[in-house]
Backbone as a ProteinNet text record, in pm:
[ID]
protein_1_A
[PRIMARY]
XXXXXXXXXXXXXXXXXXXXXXXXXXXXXXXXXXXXXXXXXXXXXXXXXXXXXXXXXXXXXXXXXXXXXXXXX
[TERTIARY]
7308.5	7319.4	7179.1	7175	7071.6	7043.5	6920.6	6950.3	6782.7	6801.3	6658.3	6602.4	6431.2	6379.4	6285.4	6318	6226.5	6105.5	6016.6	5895.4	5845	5753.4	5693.2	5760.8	5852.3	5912.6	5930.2	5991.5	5971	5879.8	5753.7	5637.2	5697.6	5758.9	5781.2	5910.3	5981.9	6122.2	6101.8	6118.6	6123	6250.5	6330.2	6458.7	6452.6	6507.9	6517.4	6680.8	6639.8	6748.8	6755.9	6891	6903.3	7036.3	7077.9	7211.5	7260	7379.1	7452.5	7426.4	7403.6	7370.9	7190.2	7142.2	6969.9	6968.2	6878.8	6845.6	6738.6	6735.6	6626.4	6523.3	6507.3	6378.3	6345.9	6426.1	6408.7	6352.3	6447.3	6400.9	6262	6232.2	6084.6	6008.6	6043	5943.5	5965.4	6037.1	6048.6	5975.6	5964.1	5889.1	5776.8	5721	5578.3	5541.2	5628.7	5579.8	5571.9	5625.3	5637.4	5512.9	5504.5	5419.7	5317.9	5261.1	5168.9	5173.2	5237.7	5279.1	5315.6	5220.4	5308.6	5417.8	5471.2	5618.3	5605.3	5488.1	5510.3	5422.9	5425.4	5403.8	5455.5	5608.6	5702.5	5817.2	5851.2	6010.2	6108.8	6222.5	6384.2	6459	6473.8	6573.1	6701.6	6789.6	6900.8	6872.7	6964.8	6937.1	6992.3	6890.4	6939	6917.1	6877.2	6953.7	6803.4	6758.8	6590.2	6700.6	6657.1	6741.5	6617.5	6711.3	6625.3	6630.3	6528.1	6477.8	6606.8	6691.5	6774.5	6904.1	6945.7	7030.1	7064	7213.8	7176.5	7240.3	7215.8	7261.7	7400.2	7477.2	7608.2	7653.5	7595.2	7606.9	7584.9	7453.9	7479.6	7545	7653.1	7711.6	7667.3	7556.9	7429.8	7523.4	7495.3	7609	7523.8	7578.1	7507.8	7449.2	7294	7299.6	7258.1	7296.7	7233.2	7092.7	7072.5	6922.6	6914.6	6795.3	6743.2	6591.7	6511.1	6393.6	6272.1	6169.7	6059.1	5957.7	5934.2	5807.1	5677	5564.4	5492.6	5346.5	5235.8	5154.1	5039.6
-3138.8	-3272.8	-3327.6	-3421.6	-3514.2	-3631.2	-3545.6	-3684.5	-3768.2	-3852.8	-3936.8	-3894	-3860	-3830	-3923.8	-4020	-4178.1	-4056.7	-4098.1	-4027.8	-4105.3	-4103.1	-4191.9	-4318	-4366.3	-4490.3	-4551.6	-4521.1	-4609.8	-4614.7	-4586.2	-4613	-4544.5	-4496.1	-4415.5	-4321.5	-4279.5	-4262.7	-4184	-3994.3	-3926.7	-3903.3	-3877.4	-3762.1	-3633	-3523.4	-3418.2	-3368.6	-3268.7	-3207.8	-3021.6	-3083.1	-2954.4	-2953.9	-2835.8	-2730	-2722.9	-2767	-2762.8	-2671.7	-2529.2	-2417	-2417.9	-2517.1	-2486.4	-2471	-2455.2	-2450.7	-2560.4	-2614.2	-2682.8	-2665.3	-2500.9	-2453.6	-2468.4	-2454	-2457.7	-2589.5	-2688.4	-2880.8	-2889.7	-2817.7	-2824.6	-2788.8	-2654.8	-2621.3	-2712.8	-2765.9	-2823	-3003.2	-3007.3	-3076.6	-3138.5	-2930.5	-2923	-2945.3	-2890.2	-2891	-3001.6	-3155.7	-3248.5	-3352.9	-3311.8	-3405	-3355.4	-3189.7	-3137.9	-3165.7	-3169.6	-3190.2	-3046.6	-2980	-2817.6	-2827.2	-2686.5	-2723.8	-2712.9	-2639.7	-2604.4	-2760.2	-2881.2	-3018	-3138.4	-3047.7	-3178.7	-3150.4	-3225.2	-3295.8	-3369.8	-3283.2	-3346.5	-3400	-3498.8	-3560.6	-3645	-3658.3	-3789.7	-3870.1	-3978.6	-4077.6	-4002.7	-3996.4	-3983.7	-3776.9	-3713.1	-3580.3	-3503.1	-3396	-3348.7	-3222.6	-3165.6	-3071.8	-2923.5	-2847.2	-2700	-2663.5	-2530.9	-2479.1	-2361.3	-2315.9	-2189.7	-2240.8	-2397.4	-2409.8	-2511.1	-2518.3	-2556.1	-2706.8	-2774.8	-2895.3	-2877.2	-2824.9	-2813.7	-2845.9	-2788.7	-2762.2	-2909.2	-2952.4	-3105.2	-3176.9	-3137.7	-3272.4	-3360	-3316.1	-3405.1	-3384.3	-3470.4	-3495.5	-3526.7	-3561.8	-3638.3	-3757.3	-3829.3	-3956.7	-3980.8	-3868.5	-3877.5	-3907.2	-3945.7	-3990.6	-3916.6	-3819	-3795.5	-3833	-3824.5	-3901.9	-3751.6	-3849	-3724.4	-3762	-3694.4	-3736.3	-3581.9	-3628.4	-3541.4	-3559	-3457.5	-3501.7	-3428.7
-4546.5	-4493.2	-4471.7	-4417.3	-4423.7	-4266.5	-4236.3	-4074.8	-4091	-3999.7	-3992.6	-3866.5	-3862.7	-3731.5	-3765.6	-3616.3	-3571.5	-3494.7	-3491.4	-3481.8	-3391.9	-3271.3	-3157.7	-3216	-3118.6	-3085.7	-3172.7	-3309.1	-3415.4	-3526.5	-3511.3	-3615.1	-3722.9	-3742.1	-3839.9	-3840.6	-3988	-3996.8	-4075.6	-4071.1	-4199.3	-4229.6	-4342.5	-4333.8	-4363.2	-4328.9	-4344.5	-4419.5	-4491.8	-4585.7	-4453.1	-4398.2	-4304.2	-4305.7	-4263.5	-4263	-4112.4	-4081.7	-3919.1	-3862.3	-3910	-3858.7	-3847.7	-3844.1	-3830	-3687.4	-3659.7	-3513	-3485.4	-3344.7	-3371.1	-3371.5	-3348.8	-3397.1	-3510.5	-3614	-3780.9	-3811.1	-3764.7	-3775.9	-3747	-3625.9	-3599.1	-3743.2	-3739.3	-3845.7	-3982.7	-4045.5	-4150.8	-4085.5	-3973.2	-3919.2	-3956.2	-3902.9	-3866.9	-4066.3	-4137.7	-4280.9	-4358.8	-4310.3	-4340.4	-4340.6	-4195.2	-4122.6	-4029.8	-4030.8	-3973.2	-3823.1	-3778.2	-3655.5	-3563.7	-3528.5	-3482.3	-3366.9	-3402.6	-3351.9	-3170.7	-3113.8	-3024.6	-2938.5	-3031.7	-2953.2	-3007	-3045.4	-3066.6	-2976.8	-2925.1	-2821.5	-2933.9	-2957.8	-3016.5	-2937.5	-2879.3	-2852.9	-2902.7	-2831.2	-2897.1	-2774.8	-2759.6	-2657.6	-2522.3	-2418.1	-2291.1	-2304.6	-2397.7	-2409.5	-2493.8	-2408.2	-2464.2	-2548.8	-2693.1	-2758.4	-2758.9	-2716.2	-2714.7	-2819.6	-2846.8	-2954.6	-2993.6	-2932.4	-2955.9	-2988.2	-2973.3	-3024.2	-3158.9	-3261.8	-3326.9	-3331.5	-3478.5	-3496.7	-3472	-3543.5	-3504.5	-3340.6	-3276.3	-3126.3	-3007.4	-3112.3	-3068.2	-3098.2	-3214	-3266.9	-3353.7	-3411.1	-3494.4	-3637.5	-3698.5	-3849.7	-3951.4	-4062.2	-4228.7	-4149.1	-4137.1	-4163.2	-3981.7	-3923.2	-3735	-3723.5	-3609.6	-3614.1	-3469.6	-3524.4	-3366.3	-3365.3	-3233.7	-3229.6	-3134.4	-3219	-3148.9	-3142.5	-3001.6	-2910.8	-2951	-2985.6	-3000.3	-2887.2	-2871.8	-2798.3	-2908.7
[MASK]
+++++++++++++++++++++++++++++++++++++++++++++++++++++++++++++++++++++++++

């Protein structure tokens, strides 16, 4: 499947080619490989909801075409 990560507030929109069973540790890393961004200073969120590293897409409910958003420092 396929979701969009809005990146600081908008500026920017990548998609990722990921599997329900990833973790969002994995998203990170296909992340960090995208956009050099390391994983251990990016934040996954959905609206209202920060997503941990041990669990997976499935688990959030995240689907084909979901958009989650990320805060990096």
């Amino acid at each position: 499947m396929r979701i969009r990560v809005q990146i600081d507030d908008a500026r920017k929109t990548i998609h990722l080619d990921v599997e329900s069973t990833d973790t969002i540790h994995i998203v990170k890393a296909k992340i960090q490989a995208e956009e050099d961004i390391p994983t251990g200073q990016q934040f996954l969120f959905l609206p209202h909801k920060r997503l941990h590293d041990s669990f997976t897409l499935a688990g959030y409910y995240i689907q084909n075409e979901s958009t989650v958003y990320l805060a990096h420092w």
